[in-house]
KEVOGU-129338 format. One record per residue (C-alpha): residue number from 1; residue in one letter; x, y, z. Coordinates in nm, 3 decimals, padded with zeros to 5 digits. Layout:
N
     k   r         u         v         w
   NUM   a         X         Y         Z
...
This chain:
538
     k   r         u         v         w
     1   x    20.639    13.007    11.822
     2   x    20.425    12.718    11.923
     3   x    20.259    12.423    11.739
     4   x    20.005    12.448    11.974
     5   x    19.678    12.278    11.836
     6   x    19.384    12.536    11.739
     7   x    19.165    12.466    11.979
     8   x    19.003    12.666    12.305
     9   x    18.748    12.603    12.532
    10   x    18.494    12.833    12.390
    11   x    18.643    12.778    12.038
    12   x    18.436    12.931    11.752
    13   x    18.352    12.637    11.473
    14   x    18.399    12.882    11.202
    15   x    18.687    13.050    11.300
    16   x    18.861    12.703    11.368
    17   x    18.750    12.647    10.998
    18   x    18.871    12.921    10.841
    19   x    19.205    12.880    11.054
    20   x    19.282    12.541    10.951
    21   x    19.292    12.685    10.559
    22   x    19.512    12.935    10.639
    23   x    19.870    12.940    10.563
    24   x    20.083    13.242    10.610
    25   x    20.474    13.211    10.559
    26   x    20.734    13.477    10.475
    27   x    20.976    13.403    10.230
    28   x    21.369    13.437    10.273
    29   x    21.694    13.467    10.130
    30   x    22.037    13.578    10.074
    31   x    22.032    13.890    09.823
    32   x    22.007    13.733    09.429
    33   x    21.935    13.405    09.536
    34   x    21.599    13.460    09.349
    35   x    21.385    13.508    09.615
    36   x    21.142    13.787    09.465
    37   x    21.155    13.585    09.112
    38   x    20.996    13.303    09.303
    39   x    20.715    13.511    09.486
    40   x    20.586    13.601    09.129
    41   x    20.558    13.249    08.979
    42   x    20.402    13.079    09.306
    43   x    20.149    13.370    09.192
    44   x    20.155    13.312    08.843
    45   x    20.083    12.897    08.944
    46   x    19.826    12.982    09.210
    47   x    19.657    13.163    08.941
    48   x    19.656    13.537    09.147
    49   x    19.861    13.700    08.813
    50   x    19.806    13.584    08.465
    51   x    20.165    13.696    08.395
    52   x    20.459    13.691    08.558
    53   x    20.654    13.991    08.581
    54   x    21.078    14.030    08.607
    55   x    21.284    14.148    08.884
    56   x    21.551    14.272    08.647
    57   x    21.297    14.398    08.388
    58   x    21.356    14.430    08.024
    59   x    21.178    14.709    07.821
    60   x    20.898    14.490    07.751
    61   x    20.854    14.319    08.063
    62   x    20.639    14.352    08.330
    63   x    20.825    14.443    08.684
    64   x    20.763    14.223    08.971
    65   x    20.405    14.254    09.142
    66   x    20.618    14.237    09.515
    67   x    20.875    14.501    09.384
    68   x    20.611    14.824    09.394
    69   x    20.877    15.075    09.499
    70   x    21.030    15.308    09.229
    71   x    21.387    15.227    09.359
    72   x    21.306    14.822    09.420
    73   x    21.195    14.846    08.992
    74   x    21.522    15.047    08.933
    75   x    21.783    14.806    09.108
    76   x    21.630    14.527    09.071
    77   x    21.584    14.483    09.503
    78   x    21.354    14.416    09.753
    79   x    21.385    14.705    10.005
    80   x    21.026    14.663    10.187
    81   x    20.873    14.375    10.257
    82   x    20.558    14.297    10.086
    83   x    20.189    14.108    10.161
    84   x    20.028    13.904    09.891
    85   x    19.717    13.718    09.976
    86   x    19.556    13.464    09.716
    87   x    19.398    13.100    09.680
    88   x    19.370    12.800    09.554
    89   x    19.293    12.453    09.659
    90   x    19.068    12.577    09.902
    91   x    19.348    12.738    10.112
    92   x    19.414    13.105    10.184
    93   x    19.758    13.183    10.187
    94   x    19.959    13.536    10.331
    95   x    20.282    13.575    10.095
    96   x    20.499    13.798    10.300
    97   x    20.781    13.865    10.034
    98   x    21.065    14.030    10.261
    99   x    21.403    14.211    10.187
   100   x    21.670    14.018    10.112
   101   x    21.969    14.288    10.183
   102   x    22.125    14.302    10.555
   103   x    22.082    14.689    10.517
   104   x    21.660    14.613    10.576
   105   x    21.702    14.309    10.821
   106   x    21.502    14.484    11.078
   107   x    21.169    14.530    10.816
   108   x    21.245    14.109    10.754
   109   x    21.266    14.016    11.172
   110   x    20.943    14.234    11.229
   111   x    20.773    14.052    10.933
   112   x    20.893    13.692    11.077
   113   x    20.737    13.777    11.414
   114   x    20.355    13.759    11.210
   115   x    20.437    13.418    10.999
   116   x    20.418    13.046    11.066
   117   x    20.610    12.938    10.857
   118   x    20.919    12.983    10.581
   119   x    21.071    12.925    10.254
   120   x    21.399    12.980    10.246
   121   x    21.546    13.006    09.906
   122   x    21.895    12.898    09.802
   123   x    22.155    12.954    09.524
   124   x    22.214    12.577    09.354
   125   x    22.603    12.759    09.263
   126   x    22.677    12.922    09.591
   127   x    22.479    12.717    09.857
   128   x    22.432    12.838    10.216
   129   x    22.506    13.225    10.216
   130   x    22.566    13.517    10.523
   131   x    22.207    13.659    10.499
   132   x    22.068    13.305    10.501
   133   x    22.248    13.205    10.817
   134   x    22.132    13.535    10.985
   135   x    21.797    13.475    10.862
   136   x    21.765    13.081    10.958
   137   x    21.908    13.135    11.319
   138   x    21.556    13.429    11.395
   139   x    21.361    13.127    11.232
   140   x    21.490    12.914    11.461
   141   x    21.459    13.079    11.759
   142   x    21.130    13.172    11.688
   143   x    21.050    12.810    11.615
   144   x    20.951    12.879    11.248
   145   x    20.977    12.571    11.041
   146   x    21.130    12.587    10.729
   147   x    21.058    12.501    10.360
   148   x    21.398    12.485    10.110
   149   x    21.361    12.538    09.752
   150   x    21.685    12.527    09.583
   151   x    21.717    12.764    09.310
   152   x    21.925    12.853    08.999
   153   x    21.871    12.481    08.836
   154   x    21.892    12.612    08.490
   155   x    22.308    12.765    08.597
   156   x    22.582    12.568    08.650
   157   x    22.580    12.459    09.004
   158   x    22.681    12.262    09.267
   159   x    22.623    11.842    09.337
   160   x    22.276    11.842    09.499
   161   x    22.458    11.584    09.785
   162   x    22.700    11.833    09.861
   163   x    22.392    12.109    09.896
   164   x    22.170    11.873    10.125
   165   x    22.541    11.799    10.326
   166   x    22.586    12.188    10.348
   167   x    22.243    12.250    10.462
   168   x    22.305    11.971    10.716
   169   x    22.626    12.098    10.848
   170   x    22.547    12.474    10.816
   171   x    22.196    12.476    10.994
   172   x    22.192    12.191    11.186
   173   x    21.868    12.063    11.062
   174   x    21.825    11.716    10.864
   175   x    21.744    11.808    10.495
   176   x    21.516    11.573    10.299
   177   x    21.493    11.576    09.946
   178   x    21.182    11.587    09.782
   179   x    21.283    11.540    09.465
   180   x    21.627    11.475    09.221
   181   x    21.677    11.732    08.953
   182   x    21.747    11.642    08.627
   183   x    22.104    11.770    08.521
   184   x    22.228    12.114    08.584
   185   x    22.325    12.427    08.383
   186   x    22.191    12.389    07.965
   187   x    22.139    11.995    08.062
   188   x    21.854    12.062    08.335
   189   x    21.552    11.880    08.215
   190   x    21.340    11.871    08.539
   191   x    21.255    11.673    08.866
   192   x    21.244    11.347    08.990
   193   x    20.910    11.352    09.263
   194   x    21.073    11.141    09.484
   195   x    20.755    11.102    09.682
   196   x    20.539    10.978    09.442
   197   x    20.789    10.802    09.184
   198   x    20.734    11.006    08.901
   199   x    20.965    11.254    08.605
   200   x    20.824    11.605    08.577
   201   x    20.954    11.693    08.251
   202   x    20.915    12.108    08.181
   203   x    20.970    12.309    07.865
   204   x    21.119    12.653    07.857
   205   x    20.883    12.950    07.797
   206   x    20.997    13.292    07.670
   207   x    21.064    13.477    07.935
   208   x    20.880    13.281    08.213
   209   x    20.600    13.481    08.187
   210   x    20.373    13.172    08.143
   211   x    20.323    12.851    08.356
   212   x    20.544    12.575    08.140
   213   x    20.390    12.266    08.014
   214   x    20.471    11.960    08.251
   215   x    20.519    11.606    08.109
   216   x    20.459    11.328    08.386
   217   x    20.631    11.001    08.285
   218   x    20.804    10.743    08.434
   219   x    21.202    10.711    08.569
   220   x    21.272    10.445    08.232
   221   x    21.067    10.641    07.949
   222   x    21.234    10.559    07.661
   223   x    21.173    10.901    07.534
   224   x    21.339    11.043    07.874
   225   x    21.586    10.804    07.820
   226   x    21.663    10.935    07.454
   227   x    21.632    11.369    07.561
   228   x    21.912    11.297    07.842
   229   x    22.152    11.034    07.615
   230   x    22.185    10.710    07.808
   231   x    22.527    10.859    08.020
   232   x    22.314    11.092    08.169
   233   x    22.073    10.937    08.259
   234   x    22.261    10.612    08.433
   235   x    22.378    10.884    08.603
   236   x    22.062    11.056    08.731
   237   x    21.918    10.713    08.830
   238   x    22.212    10.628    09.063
   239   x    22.204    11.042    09.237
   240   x    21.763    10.959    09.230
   241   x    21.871    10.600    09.440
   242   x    22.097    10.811    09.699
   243   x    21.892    11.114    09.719
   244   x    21.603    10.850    09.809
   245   x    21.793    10.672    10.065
   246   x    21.883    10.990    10.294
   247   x    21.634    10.974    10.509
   248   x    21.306    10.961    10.577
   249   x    21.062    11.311    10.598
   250   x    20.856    11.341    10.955
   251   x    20.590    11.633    10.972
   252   x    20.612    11.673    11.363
   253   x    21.037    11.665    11.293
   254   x    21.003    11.922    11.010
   255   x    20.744    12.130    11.198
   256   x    20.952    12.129    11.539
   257   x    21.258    12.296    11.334
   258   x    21.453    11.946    11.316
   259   x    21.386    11.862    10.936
   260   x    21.345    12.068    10.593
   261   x    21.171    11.947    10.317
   262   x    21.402    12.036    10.041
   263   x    21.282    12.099    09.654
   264   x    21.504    12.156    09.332
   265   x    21.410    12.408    09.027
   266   x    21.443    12.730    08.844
   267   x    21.175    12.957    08.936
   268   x    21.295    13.209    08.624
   269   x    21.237    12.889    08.390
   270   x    20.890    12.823    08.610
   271   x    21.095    12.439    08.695
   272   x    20.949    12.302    08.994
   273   x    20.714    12.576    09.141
   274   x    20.400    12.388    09.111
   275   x    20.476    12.083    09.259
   276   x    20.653    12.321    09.534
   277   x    20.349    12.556    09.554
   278   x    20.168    12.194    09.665
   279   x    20.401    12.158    09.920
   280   x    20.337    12.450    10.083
   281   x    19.963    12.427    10.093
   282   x    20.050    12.049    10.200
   283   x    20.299    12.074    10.456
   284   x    20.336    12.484    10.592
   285   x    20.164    12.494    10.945
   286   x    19.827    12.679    10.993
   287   x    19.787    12.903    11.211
   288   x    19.930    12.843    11.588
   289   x    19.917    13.028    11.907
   290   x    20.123    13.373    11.980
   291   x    20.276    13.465    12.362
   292   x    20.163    13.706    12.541
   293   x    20.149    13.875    12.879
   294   x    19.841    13.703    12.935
   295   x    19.984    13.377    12.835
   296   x    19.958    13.203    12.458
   297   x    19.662    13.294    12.274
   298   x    19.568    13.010    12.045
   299   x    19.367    13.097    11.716
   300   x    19.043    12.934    11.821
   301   x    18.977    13.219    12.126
   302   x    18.690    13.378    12.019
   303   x    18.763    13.699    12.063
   304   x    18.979    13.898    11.854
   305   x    19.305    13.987    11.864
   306   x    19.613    14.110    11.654
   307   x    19.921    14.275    11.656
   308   x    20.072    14.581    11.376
   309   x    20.378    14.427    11.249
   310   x    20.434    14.668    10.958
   311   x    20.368    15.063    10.854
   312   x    20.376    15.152    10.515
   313   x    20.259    15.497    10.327
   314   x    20.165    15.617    10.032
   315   x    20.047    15.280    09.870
   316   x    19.812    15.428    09.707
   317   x    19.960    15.726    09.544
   318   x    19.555    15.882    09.497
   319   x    19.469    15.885    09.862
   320   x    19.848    15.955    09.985
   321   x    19.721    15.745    10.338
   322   x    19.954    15.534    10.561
   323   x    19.852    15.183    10.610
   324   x    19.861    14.970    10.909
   325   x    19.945    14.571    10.886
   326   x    19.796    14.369    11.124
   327   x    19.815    13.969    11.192
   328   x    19.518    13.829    11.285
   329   x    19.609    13.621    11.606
   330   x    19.257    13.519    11.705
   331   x    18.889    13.557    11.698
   332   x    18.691    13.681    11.426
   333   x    18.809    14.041    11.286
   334   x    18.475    14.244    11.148
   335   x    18.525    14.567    10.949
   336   x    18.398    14.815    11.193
   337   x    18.423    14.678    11.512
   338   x    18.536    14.815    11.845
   339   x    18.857    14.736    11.985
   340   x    19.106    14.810    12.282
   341   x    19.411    14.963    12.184
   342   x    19.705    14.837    12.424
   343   x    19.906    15.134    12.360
   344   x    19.686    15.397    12.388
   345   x    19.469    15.247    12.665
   346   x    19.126    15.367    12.501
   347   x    18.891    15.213    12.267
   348   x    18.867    15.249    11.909
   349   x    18.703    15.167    11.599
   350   x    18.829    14.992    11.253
   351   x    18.622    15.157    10.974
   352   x    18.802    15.105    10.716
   353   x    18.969    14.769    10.695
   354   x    19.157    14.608    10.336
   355   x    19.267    14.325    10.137
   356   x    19.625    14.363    10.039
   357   x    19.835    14.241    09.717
   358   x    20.105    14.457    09.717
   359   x    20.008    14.808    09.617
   360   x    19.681    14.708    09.548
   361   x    19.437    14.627    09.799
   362   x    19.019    14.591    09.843
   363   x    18.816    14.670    10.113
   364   x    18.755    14.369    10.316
   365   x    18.431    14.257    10.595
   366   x    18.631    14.031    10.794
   367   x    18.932    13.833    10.825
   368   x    19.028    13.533    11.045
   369   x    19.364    13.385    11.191
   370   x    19.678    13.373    10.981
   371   x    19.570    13.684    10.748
   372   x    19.726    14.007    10.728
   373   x    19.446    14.292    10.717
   374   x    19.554    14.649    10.617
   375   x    19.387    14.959    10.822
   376   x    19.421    15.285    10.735
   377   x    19.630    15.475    10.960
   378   x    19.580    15.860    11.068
   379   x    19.845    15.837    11.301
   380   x    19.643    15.606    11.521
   381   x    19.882    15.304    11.523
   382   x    20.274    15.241    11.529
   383   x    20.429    14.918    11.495
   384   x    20.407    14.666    11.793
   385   x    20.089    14.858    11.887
   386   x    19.836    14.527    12.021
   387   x    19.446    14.524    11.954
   388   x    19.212    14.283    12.115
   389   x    18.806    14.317    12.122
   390   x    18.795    14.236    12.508
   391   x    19.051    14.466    12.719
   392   x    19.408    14.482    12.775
   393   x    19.628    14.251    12.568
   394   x    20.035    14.254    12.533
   395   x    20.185    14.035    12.245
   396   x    20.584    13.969    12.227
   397   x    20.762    14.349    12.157
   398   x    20.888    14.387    11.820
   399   x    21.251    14.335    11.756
   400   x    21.458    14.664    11.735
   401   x    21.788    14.711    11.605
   402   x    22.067    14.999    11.720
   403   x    22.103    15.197    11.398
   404   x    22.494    15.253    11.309
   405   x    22.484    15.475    11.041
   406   x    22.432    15.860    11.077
   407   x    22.347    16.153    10.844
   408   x    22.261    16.507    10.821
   409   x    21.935    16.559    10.620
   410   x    21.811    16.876    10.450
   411   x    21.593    16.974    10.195
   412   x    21.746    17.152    09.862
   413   x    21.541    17.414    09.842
   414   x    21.341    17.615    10.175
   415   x    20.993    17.605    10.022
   416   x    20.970    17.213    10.062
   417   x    21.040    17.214    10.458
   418   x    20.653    17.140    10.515
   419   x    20.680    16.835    10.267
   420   x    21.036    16.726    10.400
   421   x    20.897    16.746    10.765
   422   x    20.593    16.541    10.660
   423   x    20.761    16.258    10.446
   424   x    21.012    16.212    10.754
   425   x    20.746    16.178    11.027
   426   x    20.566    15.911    10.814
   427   x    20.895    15.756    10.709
   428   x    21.009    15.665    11.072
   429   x    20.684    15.598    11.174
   430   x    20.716    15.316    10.918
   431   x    21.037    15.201    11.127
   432   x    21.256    15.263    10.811
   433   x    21.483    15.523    11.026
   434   x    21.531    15.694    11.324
   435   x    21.497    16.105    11.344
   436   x    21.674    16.271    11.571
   437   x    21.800    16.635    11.643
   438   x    22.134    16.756    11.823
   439   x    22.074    16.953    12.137
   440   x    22.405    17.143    12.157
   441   x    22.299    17.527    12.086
   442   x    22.507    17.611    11.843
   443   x    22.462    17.261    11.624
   444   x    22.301    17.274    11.329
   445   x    21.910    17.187    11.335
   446   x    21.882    17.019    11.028
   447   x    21.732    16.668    11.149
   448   x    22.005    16.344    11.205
   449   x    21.866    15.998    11.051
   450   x    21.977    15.702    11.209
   451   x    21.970    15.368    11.002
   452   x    22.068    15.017    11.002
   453   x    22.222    15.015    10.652
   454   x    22.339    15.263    10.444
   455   x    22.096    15.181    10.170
   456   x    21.855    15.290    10.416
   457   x    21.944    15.626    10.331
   458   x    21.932    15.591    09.959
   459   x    21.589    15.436    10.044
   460   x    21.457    15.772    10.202
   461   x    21.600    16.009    09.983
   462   x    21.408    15.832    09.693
   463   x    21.136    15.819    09.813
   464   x    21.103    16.176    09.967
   465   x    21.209    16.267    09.588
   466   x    20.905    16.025    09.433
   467   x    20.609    16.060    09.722
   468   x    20.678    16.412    09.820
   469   x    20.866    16.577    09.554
   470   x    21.183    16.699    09.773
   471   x    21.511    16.620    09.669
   472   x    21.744    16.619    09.906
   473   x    22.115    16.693    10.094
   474   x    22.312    16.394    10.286
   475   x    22.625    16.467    10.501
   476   x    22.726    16.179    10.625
   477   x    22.869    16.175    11.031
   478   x    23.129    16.012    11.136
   479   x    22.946    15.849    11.470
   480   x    22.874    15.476    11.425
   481   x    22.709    15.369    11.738
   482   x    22.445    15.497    11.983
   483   x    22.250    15.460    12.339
   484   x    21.946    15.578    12.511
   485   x    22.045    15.782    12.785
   486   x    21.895    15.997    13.082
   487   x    21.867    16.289    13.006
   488   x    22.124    16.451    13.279
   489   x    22.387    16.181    13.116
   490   x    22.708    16.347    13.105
   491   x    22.855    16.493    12.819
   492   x    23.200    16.374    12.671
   493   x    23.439    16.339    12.394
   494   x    23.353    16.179    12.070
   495   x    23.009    16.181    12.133
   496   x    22.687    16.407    12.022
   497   x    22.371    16.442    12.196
   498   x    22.050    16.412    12.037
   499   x    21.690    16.413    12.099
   500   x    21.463    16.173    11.887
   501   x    21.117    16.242    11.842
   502   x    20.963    16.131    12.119
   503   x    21.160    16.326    12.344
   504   x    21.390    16.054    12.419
   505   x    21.787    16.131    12.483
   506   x    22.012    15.944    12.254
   507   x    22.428    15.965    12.238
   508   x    22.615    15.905    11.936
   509   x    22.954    15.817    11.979
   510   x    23.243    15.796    11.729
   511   x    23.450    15.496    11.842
   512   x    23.437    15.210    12.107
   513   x    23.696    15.403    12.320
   514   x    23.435    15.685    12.322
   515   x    23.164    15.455    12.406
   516   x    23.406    15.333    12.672
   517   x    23.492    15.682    12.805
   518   x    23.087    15.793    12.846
   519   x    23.025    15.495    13.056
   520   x    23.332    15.534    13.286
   521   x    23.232    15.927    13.339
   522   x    22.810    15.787    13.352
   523   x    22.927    15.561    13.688
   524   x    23.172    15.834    13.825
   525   x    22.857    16.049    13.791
   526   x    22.591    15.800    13.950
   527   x    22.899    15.766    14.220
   528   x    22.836    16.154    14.323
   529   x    23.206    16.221    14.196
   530   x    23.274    16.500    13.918
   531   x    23.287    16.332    13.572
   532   x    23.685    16.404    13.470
   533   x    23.733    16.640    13.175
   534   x    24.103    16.484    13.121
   535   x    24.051    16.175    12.912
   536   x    24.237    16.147    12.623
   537   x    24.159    15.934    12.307
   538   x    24.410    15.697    12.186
């Protein structure tokens, strides 16, 4: 992604306005690192919730808004990822909340292809984790930049040096601190704003529900002086002098993927989410320009385009519709207009065009670069599909992952089939699996899924249960990897072949040797010589 400056030649004053107050970021993390507990309080600061809800919810708690899904409320998970748009300050901003679990990495990459920026949220006890490192290195080659906000102040943790060294070593970027947090664990009594030489003092609230009151003092308040005991407190002057002396924080360096503003808090206790909500509004890029076939497109073109990133159903459980996402790239979007759909070669129109915040959503007029608009979908668009109001237009493809997990699927009881059939076809049109059905005659015909992760699976038998009322059968296979074929690709041992929806051939295969095997009989065959029948598996 470029930092490209949002200008054009015919730029629109307005839309170069509204641009430059947009500020659309996705939000990322290792599983538990607190990533959807810090979604709801930048809401509950920015004013777009009046309480904040739990992601492990007590009886008399409210869940959290970004957790919509039955089975995200019962486990306490983010298994879709999520759009929140609010203001404040006279900024818009697009809160993509996004799954923290590998087993939905593919719903997080698609999401990172529509932000400009990140927050990437880390574990004060447990510092840089797998998922993180996954997650930083698409960032990076996308040329995201990246906010840190290091979590879990209230816990026992580790020495914030040791943290900003980790960060350092781990994702080779230069990490500048912000701010010094005051004590760890039961001794955590807030932040030191580096920046502008002042204590932020916070007081627990029940349950975090509420934004905490914030005392601003000085570094030698006596009565700071006297809550810490004067140990503590030598001590937090002398990590405040070293944290301050690492280095100094450059916006180009930080925007260009070479720096990361890093921040210190609890966002359960509602520590340091305010004066990190200001940093985002302060620092996170607006909108830049997008690749394409074409070349970049830069926000200020004034025609529109976009791109659908994201298919989701059932949102509204009334209407039972499927709802397109789509990031504004350029232009001026205008509920109603005309557009070209890349795809589909053809012209069509966007009557019905929304707001989104979570589950909820409001019809919208218009939108501008950096939001997220939702369409309603009747099987009109699929993800990766481009629109532009002036002819052909190709963005970047979407990133696709080879699924490595296999099941049988069937319904419990006959009289559902019409309902099963229906929930799967809008299921993988949402990209969260792959249907596909063996060819053999005398296989069974009850449909394959092919996933990412196995919680993929639990993912789509709850919901089938909760949207469309069928419960469901799962036999898992033993195959673990697959390929695209020709169709005349040769059949061999270990393998199974399968047709996916769209008519395309795909192999399974049980092992690497049989993966091994196809290919050596697939070049005998392309050869002209008779693929041998003699192999034998080790």
């Amino acid at each position: 992604m470029s930092s490209t400056a949002l200008t054009a030649p015919a730029a629109d004053a307005e839309v170069l306005r509204q641009a430059a107050r947009r500020r659309t970021f996705a939000i990322i993390s290792h599983p538990d690192a607190g990533k959807t507990t810090l979604t709801e309080k930048l809401l509950l600061y920015a004013g777009a919730i009046e309480l904040a809800g739990s992601v492990r919810s007590k009886a008399q708690q409210r869940h959290a808004r970004s957790d919509w899904l039955e089975m995200e409320q019962a486990r306490g998970i983010s298994v879709t990822s999520t759009v929140l748009q609010f203001e404040r300050d006279g900024l818009c901003f697009n809160l993509l909340d996004t799954p923290g679990h590998q087993d939905f990495s593919e719903d997080t990459y698609r999401v990172l292809t529509a932000v400009d920026g990140a927050v990437m949220v880390i574990d004060a006890a447990k510092g840089v984790e797998p998922q993180t490192r996954k997650l930083f290195a698409v960032c990076k080659q996308r040329g995201i930049p990246i906010l840190t906000f290091v979590n879990k102040l209230d816990l026992p943790g580790r020495d914030p040096l040791d943290l900003l060294d980790e960060i350092e070593g781990v994702l080779g970027m230069a990490a500048i601190p912000f701010d010094c947090p005051m004590g760890t664990g039961s001794d955590f009594r807030g932040v030191f704003d580096l920046r502008n030489s002042r204590v932020l003092r916070f007081e627990r609230v029940a349950g975090g529900q509420r934004p905490a009151p914030t005392t601003v003092s000085g570094l030698d308040d006596p009565e700071l002086v006297a809550l810490m005991g004067a140990e503590a407190h030598a001590r937090f002057r002398e990590e405040t002098e070293l944290l301050g002396a690492l280095g100094h924080f450059d916006l180009e360096a930080y925007r260009a993927g070479r720096q990361t503003p890093v921040f210190f808090g609890s966002a359960l206790n509602n520590f340091g989410v305010e004066t990190f909500l200001q940093a985002i509004g302060e620092l996170a890029p607006p909108p830049s320009a997008r690749a394409s076939a074409s070349g970049p497109i830069v926000p200020g073109r004034p025609e529109f385009t976009g791109f659908v990133f994201k298919i989701q159903a059932n949102m509204d459980r009334q209407h039972r519709d499927s709802m397109a996402f789509v990031r504004v790239v350029s232009g001026h979007f205008r509920k109603g207009m005309s557009v070209h759909h890349g795809r589909l070669d053809r012209r069509v129109r966007l009557p019905r065009a929304h707001r989104v915040f979570a589950q909820e959503r409001e019809s919208t007029e218009e939108a501008f670069p950096g939001d997220v608009v939702g369409l309603v979908n009747p099987g009109l668009f699929a993800i990766g599909d481009t629109i532009s109001e002036h002819g052909p237009l190709q963005f970047e493809a979407m990133p696709h992952f080879p699924p490595e997990h296999f099941a049988r699927l069937s319904p419990v009881t006959t009289d559902k089939h019409k309902a099963f059939t229906k929930g799967l076809r809008q299921l993988e049109e949402e990209g969260a699996i792959q249907v596909l059905y063996a060819t053999h005659a005398a296989a069974r015909r009850d449909p394959i899924l092919a996933a990412v992760g196995e919680l993929q699976f639990d993912l789509v038998r709850a919901r089938l249960s909760a949207e469309y009322g069928v419960e469901t059968r799962l036999d898992r296979l033993q195959h673990r990897l697959s390929m695209t074929v020709d169709e005349d690709a040769p059949d061999t041992m270990g393998s199974l072949r399968t047709k996916g929806t769209r008519g395309e051939t795909v192999m399974l295969f049980e092992s690497d040797w049989a993966v091994r095997h196809f290919r050596e009989q697939l070049d005998a065959q392309r050869a002209g010589a008779a693929p041998g029948a003699t192999a034998v598996a080790p």
